[in-house]
ROMARMI-639023 format. One record per residue (C-alpha): residue number from 1; residue in three letters; x, y negated, z negated. Coordinates in Angstrom, 1 decimal. Layout:
# residues N
<r><pos>NUM</pos><code>ALA</code><px>X</px><py>Y</py><pz>Z</pz></r>
...
//
This chain:
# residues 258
<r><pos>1</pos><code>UNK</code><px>-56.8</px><py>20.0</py><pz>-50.7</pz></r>
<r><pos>2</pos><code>UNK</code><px>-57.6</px><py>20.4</py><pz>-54.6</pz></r>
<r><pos>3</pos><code>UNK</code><px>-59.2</px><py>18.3</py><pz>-56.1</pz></r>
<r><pos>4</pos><code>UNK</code><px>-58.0</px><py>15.7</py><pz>-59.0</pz></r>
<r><pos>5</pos><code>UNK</code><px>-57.6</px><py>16.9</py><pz>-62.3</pz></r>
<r><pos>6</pos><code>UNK</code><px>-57.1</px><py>15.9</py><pz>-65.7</pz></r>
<r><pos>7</pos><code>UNK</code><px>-55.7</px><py>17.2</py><pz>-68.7</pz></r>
<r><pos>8</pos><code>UNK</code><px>-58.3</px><py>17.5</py><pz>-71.7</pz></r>
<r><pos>9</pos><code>UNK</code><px>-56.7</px><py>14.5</py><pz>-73.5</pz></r>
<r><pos>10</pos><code>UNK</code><px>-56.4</px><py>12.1</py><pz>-70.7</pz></r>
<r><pos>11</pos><code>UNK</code><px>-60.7</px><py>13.5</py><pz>-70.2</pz></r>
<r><pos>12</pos><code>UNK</code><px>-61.4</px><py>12.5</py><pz>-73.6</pz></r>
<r><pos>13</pos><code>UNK</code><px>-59.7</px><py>9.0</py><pz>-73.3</pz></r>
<r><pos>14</pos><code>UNK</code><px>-61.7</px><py>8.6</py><pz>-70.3</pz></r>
<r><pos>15</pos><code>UNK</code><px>-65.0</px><py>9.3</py><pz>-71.8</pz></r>
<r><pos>16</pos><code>UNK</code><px>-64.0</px><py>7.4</py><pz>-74.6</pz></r>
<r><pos>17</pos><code>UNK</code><px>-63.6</px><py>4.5</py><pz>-72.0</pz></r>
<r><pos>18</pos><code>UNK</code><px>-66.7</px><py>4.5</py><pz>-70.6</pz></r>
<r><pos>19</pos><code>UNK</code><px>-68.6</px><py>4.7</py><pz>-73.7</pz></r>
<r><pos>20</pos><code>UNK</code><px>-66.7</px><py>1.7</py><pz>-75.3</pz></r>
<r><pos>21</pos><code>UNK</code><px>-67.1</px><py>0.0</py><pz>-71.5</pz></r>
<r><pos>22</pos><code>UNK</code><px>-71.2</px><py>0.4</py><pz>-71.5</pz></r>
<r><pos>23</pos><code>UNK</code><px>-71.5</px><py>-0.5</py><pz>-75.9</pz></r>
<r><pos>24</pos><code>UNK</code><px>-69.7</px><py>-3.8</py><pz>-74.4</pz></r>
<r><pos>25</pos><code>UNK</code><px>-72.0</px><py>-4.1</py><pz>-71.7</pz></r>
<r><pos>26</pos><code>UNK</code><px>-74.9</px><py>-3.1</py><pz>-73.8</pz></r>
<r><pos>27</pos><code>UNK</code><px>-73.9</px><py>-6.0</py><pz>-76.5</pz></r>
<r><pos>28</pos><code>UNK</code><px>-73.2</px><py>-8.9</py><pz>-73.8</pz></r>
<r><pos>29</pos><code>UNK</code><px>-76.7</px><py>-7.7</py><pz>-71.6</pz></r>
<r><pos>30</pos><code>UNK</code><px>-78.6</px><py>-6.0</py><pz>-74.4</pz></r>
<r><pos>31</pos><code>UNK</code><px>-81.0</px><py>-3.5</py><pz>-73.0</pz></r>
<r><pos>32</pos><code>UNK</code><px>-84.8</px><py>-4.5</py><pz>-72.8</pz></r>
<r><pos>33</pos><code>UNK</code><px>-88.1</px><py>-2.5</py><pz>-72.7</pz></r>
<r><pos>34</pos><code>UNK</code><px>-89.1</px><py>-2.4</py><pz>-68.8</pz></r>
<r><pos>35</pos><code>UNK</code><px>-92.7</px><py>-3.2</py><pz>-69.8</pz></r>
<r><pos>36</pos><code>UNK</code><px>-92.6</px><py>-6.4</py><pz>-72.9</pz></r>
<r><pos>37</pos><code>UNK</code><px>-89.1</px><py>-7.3</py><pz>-72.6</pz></r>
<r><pos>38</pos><code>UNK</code><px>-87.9</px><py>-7.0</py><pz>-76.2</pz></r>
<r><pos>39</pos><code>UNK</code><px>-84.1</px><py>-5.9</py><pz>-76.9</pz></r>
<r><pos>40</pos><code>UNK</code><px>-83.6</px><py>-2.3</py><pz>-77.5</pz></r>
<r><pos>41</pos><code>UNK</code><px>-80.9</px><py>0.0</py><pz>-79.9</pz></r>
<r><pos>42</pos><code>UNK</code><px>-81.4</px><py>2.7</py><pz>-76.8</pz></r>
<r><pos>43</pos><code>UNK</code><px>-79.7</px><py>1.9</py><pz>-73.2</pz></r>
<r><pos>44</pos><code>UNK</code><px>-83.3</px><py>2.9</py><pz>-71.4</pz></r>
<r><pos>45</pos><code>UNK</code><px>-87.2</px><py>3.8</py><pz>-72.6</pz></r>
<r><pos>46</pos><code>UNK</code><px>-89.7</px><py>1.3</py><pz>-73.4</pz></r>
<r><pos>47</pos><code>UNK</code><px>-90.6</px><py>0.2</py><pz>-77.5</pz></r>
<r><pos>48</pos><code>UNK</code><px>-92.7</px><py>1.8</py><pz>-79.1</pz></r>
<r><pos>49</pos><code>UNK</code><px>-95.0</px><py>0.0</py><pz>-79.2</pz></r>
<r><pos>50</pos><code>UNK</code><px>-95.7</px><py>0.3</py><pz>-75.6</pz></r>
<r><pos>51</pos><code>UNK</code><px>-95.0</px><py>4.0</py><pz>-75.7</pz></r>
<r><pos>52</pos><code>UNK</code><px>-97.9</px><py>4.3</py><pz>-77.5</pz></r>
<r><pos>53</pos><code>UNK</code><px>-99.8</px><py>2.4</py><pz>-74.8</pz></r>
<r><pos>54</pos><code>UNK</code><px>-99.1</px><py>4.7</py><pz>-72.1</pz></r>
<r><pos>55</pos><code>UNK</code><px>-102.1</px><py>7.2</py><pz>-71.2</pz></r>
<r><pos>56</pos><code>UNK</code><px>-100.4</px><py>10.5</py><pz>-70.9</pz></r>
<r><pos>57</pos><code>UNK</code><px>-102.5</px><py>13.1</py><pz>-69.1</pz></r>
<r><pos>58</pos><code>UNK</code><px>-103.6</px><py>16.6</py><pz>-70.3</pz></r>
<r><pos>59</pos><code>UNK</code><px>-106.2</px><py>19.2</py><pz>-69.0</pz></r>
<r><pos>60</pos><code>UNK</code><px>-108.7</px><py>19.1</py><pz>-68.4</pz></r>
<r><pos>61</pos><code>UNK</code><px>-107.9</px><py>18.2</py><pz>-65.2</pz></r>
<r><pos>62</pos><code>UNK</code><px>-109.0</px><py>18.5</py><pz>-61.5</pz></r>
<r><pos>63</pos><code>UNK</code><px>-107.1</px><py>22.0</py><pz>-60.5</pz></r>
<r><pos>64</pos><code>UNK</code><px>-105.8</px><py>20.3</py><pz>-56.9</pz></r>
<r><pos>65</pos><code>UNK</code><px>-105.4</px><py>16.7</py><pz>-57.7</pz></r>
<r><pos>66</pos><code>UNK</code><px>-104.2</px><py>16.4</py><pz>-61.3</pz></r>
<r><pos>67</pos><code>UNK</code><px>-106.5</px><py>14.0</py><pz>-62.4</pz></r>
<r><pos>68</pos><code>UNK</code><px>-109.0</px><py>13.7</py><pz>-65.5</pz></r>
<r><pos>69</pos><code>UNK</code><px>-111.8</px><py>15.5</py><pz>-65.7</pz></r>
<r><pos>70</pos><code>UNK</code><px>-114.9</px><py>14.5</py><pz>-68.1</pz></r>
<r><pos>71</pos><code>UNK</code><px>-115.5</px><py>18.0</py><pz>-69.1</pz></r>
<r><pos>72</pos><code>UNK</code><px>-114.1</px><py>21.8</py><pz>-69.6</pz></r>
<r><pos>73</pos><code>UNK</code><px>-115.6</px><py>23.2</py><pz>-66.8</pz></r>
<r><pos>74</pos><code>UNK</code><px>-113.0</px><py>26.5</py><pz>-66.8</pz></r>
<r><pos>75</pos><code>UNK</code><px>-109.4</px><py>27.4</py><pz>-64.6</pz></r>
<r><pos>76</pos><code>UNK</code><px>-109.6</px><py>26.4</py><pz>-60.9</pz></r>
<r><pos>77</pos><code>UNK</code><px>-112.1</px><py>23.7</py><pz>-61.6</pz></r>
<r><pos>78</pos><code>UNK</code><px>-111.6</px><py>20.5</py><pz>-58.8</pz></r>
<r><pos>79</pos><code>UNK</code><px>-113.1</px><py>17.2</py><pz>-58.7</pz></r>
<r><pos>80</pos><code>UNK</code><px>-115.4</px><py>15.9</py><pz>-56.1</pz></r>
<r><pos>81</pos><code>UNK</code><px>-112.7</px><py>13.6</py><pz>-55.1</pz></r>
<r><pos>82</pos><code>UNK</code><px>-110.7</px><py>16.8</py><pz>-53.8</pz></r>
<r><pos>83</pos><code>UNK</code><px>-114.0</px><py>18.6</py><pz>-52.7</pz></r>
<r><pos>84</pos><code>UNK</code><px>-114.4</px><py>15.7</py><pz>-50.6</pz></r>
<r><pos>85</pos><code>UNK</code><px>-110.9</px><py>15.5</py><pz>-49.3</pz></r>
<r><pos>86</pos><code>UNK</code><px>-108.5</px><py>18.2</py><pz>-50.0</pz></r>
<r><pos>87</pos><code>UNK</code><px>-105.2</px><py>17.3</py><pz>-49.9</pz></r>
<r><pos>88</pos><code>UNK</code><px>-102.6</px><py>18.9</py><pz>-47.7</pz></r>
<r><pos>89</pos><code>UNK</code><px>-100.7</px><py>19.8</py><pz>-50.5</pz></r>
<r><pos>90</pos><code>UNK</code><px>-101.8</px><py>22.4</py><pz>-53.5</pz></r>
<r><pos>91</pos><code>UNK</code><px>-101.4</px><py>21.1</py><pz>-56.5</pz></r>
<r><pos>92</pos><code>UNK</code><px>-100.6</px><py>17.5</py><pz>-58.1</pz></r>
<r><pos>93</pos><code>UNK</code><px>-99.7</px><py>16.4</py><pz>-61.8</pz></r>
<r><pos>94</pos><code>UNK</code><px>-98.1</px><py>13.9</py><pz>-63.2</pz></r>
<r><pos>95</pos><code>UNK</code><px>-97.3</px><py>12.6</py><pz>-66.8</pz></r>
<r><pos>96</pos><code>UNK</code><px>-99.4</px><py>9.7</py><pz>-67.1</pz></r>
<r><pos>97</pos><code>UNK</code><px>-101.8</px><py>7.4</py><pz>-65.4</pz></r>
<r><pos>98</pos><code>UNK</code><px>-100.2</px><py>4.5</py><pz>-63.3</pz></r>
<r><pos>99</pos><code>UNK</code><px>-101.6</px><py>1.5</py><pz>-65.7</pz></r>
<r><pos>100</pos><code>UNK</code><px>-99.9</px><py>-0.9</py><pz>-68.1</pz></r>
<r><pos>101</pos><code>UNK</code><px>-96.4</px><py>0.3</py><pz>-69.4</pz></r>
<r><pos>102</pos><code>UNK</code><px>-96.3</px><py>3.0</py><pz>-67.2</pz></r>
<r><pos>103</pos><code>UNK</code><px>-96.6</px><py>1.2</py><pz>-64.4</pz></r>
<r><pos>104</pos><code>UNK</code><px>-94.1</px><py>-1.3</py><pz>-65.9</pz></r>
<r><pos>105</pos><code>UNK</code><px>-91.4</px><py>1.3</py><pz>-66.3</pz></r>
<r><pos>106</pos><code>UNK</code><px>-91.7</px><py>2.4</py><pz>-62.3</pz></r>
<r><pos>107</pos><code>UNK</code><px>-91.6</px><py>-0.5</py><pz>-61.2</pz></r>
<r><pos>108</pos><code>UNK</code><px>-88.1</px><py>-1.4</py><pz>-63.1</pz></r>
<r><pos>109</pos><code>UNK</code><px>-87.1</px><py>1.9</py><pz>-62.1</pz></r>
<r><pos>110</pos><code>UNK</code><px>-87.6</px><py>1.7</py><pz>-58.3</pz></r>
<r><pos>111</pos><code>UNK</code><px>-87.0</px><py>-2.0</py><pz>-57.9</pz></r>
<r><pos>112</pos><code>UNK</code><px>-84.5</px><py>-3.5</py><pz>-60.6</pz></r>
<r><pos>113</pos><code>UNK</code><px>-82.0</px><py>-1.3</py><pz>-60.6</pz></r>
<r><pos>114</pos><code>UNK</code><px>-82.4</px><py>0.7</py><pz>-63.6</pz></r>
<r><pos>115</pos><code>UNK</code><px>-81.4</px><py>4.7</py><pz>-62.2</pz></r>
<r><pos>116</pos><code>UNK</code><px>-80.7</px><py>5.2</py><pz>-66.0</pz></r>
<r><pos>117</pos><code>UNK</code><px>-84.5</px><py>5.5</py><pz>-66.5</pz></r>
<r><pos>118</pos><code>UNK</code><px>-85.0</px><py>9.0</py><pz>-64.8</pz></r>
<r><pos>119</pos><code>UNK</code><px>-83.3</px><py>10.3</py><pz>-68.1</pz></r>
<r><pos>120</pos><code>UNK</code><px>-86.6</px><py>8.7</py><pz>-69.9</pz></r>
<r><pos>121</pos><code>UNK</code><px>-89.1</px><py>9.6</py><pz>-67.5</pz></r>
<r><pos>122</pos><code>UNK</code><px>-88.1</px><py>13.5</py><pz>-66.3</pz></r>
<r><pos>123</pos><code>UNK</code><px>-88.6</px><py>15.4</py><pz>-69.7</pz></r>
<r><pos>124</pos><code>UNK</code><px>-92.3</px><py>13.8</py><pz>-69.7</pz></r>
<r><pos>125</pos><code>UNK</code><px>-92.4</px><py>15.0</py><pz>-66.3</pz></r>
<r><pos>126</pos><code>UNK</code><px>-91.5</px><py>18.6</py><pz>-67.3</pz></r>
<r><pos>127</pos><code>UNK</code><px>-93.7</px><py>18.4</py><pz>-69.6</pz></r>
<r><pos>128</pos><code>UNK</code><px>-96.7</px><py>17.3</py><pz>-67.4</pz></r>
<r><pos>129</pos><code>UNK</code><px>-95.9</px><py>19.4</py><pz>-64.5</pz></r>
<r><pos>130</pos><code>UNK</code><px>-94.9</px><py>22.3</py><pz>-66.8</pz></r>
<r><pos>131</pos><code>UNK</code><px>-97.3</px><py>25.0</py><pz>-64.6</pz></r>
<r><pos>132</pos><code>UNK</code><px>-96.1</px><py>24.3</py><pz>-61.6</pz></r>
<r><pos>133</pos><code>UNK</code><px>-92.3</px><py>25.6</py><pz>-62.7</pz></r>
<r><pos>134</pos><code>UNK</code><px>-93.8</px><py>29.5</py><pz>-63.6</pz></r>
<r><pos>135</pos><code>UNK</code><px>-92.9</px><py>30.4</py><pz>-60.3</pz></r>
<r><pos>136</pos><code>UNK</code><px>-89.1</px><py>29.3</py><pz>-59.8</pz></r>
<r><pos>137</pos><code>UNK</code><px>-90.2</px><py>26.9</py><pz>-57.5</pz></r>
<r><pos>138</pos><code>UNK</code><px>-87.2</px><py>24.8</py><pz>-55.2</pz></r>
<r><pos>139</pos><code>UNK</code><px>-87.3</px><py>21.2</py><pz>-56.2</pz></r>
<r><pos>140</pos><code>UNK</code><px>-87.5</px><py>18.5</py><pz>-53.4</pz></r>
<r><pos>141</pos><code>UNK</code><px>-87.5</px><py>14.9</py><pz>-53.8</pz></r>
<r><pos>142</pos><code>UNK</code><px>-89.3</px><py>12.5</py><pz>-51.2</pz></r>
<r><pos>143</pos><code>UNK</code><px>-86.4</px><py>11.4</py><pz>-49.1</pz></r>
<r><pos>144</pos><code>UNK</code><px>-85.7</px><py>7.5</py><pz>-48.7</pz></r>
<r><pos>145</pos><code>UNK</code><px>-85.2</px><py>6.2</py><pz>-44.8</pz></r>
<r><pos>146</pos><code>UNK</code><px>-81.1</px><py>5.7</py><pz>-44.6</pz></r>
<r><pos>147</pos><code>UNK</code><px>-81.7</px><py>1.7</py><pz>-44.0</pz></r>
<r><pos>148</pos><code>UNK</code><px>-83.8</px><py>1.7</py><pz>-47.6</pz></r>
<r><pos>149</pos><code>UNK</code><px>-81.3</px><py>3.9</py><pz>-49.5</pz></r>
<r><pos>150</pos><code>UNK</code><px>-78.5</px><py>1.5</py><pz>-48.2</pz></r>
<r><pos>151</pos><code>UNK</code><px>-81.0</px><py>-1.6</py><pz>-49.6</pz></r>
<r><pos>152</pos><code>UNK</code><px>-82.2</px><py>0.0</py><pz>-52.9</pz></r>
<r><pos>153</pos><code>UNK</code><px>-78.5</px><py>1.8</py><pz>-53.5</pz></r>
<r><pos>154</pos><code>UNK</code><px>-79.7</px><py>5.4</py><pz>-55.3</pz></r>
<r><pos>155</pos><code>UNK</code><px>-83.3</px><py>7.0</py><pz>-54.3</pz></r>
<r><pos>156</pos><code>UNK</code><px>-85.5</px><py>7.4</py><pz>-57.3</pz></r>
<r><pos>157</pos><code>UNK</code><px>-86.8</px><py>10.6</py><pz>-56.6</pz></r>
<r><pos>158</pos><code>UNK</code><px>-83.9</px><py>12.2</py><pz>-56.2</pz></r>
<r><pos>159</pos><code>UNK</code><px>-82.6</px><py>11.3</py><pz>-59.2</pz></r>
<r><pos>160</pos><code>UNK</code><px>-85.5</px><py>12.5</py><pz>-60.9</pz></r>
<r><pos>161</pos><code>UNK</code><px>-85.7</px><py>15.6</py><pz>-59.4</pz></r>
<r><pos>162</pos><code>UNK</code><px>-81.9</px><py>16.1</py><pz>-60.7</pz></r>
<r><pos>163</pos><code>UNK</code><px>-82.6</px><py>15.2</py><pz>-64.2</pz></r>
<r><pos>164</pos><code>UNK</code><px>-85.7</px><py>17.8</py><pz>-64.0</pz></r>
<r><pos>165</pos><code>UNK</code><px>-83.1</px><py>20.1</py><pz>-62.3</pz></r>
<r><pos>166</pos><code>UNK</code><px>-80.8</px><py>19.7</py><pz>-65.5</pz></r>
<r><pos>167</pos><code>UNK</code><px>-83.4</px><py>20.0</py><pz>-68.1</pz></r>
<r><pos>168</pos><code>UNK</code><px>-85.3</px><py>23.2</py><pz>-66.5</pz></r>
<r><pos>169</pos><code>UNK</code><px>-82.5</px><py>25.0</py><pz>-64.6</pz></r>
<r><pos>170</pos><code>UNK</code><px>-84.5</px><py>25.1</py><pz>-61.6</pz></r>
<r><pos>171</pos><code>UNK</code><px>-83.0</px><py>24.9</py><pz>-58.2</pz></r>
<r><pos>172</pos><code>UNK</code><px>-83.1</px><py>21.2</py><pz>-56.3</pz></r>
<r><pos>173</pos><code>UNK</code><px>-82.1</px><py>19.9</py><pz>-52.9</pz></r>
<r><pos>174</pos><code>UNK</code><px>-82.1</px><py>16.6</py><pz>-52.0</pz></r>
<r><pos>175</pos><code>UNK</code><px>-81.3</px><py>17.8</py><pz>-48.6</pz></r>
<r><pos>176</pos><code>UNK</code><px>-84.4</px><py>20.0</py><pz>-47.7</pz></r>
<r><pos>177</pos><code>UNK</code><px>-86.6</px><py>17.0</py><pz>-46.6</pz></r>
<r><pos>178</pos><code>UNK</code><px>-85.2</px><py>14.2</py><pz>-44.5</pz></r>
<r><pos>179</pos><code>UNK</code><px>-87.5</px><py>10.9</py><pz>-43.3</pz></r>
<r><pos>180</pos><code>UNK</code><px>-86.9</px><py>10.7</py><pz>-39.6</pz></r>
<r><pos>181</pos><code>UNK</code><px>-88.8</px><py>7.6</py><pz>-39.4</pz></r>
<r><pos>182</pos><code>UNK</code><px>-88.1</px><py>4.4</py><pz>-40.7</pz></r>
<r><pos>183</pos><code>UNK</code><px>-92.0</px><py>3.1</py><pz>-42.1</pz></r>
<r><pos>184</pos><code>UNK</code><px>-93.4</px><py>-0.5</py><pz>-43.2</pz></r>
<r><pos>185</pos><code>UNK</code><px>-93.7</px><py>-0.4</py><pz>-47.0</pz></r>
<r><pos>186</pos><code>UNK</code><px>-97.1</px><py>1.6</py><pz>-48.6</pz></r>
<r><pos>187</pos><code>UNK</code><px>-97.7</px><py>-1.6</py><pz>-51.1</pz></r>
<r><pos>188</pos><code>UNK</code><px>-101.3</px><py>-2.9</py><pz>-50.3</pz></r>
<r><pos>189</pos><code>UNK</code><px>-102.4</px><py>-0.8</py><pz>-47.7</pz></r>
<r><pos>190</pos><code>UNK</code><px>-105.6</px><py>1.1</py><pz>-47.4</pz></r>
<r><pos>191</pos><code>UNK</code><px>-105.7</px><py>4.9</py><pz>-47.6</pz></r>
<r><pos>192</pos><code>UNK</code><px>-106.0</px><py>5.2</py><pz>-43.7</pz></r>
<r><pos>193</pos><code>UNK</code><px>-103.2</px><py>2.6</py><pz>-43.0</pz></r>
<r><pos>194</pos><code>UNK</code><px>-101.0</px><py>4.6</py><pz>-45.6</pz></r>
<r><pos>195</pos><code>UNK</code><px>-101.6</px><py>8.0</py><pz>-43.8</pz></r>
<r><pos>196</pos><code>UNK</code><px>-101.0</px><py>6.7</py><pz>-40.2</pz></r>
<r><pos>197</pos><code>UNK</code><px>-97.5</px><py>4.5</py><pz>-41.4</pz></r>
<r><pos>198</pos><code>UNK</code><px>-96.3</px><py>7.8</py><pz>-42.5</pz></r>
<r><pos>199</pos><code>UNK</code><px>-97.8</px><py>10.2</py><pz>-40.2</pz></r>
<r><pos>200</pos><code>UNK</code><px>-94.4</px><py>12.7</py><pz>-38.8</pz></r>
<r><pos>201</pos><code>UNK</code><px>-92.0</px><py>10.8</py><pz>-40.7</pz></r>
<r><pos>202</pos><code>UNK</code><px>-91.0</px><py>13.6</py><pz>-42.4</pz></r>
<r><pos>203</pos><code>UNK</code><px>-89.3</px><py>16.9</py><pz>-41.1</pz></r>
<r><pos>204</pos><code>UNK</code><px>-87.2</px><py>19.9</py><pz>-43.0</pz></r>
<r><pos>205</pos><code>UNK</code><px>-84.0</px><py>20.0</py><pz>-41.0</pz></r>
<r><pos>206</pos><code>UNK</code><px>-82.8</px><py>23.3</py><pz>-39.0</pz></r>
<r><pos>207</pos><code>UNK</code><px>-80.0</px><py>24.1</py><pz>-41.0</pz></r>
<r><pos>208</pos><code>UNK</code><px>-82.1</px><py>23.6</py><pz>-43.6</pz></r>
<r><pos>209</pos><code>UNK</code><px>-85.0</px><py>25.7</py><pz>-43.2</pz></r>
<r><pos>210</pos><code>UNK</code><px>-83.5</px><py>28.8</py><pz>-44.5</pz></r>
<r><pos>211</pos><code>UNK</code><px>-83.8</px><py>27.1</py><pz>-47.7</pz></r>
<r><pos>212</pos><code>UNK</code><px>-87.4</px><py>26.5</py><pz>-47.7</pz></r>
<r><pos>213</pos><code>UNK</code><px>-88.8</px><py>29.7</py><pz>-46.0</pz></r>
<r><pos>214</pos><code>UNK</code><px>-91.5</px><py>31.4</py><pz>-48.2</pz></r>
<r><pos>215</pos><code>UNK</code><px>-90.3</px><py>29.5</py><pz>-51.0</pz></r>
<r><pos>216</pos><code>UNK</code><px>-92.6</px><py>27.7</py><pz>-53.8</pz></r>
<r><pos>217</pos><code>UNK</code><px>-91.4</px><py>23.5</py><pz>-53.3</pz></r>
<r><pos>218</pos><code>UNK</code><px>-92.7</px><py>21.5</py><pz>-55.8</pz></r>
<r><pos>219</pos><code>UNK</code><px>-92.2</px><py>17.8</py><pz>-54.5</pz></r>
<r><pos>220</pos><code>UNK</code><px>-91.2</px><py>15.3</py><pz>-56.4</pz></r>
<r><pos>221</pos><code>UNK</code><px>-91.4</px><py>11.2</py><pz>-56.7</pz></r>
<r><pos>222</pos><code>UNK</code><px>-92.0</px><py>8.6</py><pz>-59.0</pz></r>
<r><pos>223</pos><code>UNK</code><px>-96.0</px><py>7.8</py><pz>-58.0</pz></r>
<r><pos>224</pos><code>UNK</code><px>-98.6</px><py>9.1</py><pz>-56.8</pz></r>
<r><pos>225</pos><code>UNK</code><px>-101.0</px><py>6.7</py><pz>-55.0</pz></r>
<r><pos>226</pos><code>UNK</code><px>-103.4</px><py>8.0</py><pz>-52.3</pz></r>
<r><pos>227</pos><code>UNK</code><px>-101.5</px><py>10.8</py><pz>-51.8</pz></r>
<r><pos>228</pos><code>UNK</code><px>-100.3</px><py>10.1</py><pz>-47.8</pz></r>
<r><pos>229</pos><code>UNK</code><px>-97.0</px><py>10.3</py><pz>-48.3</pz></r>
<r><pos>230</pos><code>UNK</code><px>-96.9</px><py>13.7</py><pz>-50.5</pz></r>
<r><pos>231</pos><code>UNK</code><px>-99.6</px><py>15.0</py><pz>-47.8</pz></r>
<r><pos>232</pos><code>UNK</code><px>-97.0</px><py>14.1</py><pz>-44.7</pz></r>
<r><pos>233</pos><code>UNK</code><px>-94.1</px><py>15.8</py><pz>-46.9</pz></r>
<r><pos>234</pos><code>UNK</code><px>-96.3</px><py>18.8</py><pz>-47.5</pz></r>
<r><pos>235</pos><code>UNK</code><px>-97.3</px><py>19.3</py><pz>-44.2</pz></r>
<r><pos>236</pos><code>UNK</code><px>-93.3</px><py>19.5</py><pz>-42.7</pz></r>
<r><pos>237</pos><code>UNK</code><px>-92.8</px><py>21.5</py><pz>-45.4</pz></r>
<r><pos>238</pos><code>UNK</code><px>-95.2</px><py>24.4</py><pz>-44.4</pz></r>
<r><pos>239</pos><code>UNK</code><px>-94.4</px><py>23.8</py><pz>-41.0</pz></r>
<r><pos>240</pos><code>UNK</code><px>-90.8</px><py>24.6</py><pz>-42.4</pz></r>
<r><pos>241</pos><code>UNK</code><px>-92.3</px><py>28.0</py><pz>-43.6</pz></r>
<r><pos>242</pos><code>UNK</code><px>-93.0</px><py>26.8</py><pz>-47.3</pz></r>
<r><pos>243</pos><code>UNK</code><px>-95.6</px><py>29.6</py><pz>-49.0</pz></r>
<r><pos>244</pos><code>UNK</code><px>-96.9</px><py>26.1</py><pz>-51.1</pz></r>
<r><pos>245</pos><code>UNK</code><px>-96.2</px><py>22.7</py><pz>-51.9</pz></r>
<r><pos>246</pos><code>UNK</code><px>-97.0</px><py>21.2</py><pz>-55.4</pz></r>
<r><pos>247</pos><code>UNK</code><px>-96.7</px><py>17.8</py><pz>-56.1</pz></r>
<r><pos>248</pos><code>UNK</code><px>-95.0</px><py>16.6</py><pz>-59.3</pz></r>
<r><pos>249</pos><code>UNK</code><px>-94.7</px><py>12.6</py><pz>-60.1</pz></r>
<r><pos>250</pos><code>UNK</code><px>-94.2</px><py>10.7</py><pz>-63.1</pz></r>
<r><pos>251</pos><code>UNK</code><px>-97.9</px><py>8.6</py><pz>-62.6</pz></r>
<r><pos>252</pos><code>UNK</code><px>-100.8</px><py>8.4</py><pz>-60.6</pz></r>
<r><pos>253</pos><code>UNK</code><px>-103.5</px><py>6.1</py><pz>-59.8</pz></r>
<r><pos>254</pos><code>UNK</code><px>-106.8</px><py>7.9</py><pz>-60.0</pz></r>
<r><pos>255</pos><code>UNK</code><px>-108.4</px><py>8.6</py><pz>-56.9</pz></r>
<r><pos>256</pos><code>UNK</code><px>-112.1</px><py>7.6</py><pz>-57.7</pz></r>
<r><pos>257</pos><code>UNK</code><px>-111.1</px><py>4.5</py><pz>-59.6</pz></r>
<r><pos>258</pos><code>UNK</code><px>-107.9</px><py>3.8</py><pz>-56.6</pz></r>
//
C-alpha cells in the first residue's frame, strides 16, 4: 500500500497550520523557563539568566568517567574515583554538572512533559561528548520498560539520541537495547541498591545483534548518576559483541561529591 501524499501546496498549508496552531498555544500557555519559571519569546530553553548558571564541563577531565579534574595531568589521565572502581563502560561525558538549572531542565524534561527540550539540550550534548563521535560510533538510547513508556508517553533518551542523530549524521537505533525487566525507580537509592535493581535488565535482541557487532555504541540518556544503569547497558552491549561502549548524557552528578 503507498503511503499518503500531498501535493506541495496542501504541505505548505499544513505547516502553515501547525505553526499558527502552536503561536496560539504558545500565547494562551506562554512558555516558561524549566528552572525560575519566567515567560519565554522561545517554545523551550531556560533564561538567560539561568543559562549562565549552569556549570558546563570541559577538560580537564577524568579520561573514563568524565568528571573534573583539579589539574592538567596529560591524555588518558583517570581519577581515583575510576581507579577505585572502573566502570563497565569506557568512557563517560556529559555537558554539564547535575546542579541548579541543569538539573531543573531534566527534571521538566523527563517528568512534565516537555519532549520539545531535547532540541535545547542535544547540541550541548554534541558539543560535550564531541570525542566520543571520531569513530562513527552507533547511537543507542537507554530503553524505557514498555509499562513506563506507556506512563511517561515518549522516552527521553531516545529522543535525544535522535536529535543528536539529526545534528551529527551519526547512525541511531532505538531498537538495539531493549529493558527486559521492569525495575523500582533509581531515585534515592544507594549505589549498591541501584546496581542490583538493574542488574540483567538489559539485553541486545537477536535480530538485533548484527547491528551491534564490533561496532563503537555510544549510549545515550539524560543523567548520569552512579553509573549502574549505563554499567548494566554496557555490559549487554559487549555481551552483544560491541568493540566499546561510551556513555554520553546531558549531566552528571560527580562521583566523589555523589
Amino acid at each position: 500500500m503507498q503511503g499518503l501524499r500531498f501535493s506541495p501546496q496542501l504541505a505548505s498549508a499544513l505547516r502553515t497550520s501547525v505553526r499558527i496552531g502552536q503561536q496560539l498555544v504558545d500565547f494562551v500557555v506562554p512558555p516558561t523557563c524549566p528552572s525560575c519559571g519566567i515567560c519565554l519569546q522561545e517554545r523551550a530553553g531556560l533564561c538567560a539568566a539561568c543559562w549562565g548558571l549552569v556549570q558546563f564541563l570541559s577538560p580537564p577531565w577524568c579520561d573514563r568517567l568524565g568528571t573534573p579534574m583539579p589539574y592538567d595531568c596529560g591524555p588518558g589521565a583517570v581519577s581515583p574515583a575510576a581507579i577505585a572502581e572502573p566502570p563497565d563502560y569506557d568512557r563517560a561525558r556529559a555537558a554539564a554538572s547535575y546542579t541548579g538549572p541543569a538539573r531543573d531542565i531534566v527534571h521538566q524534561f523527563k517528568f512534565s512533559n516537555r519532549p520539545a527540550l531535547s532540541k535545547v539540550l542535544a547540541p550541548m550534548m554534541v558539543r560535550g561528548g564531541a570525542e566520543l563521535f571520531e569513530s562513527d560510533p552507533l547511537l543507542v538510547p537507554v530503553p524505557l520498560h514498555r509499562w513506563r513508556l506507556l506512563k511517561r508517553s515518549y522516552n527521553q533518551s531516545a529522543l535525544l539520541a535522535h536529535a543528536i542523530s539529526e545534528l551529527t549524521g551519526l547512525q541511531h537505533d532505538v531498537f538495539a537495547l531493549q529493558r527486559i525487566r521492569h525495575t523500582s525507580g533509581q531515585v534515592g537509592l544507594k549505589r549498591a541498591e541501584r546496581r542490583k535493581n538493574v542488574r540483567k535488565a538489559f539485553e541486545v535482541p537477536e535480530e538485533k545483534r548484527f547491528v551491534v557487532t564490533g561496532r563503537h555504541v555510544v549510549l545515550v540518556d539524560d543523567v548520569l548518576t552512579t553509573g549502574a544503569t549505563a554499567e548494566s547497558c554496557a555490559r549487554a552491549l559487549k555481551r552483544a559483541g560491541a568493540s566499546a561502549v561510551d556513555v554520553l548524557v546531558f549531566a552528571r552528578v560527580n562521583p566523589e561529591h555523589e
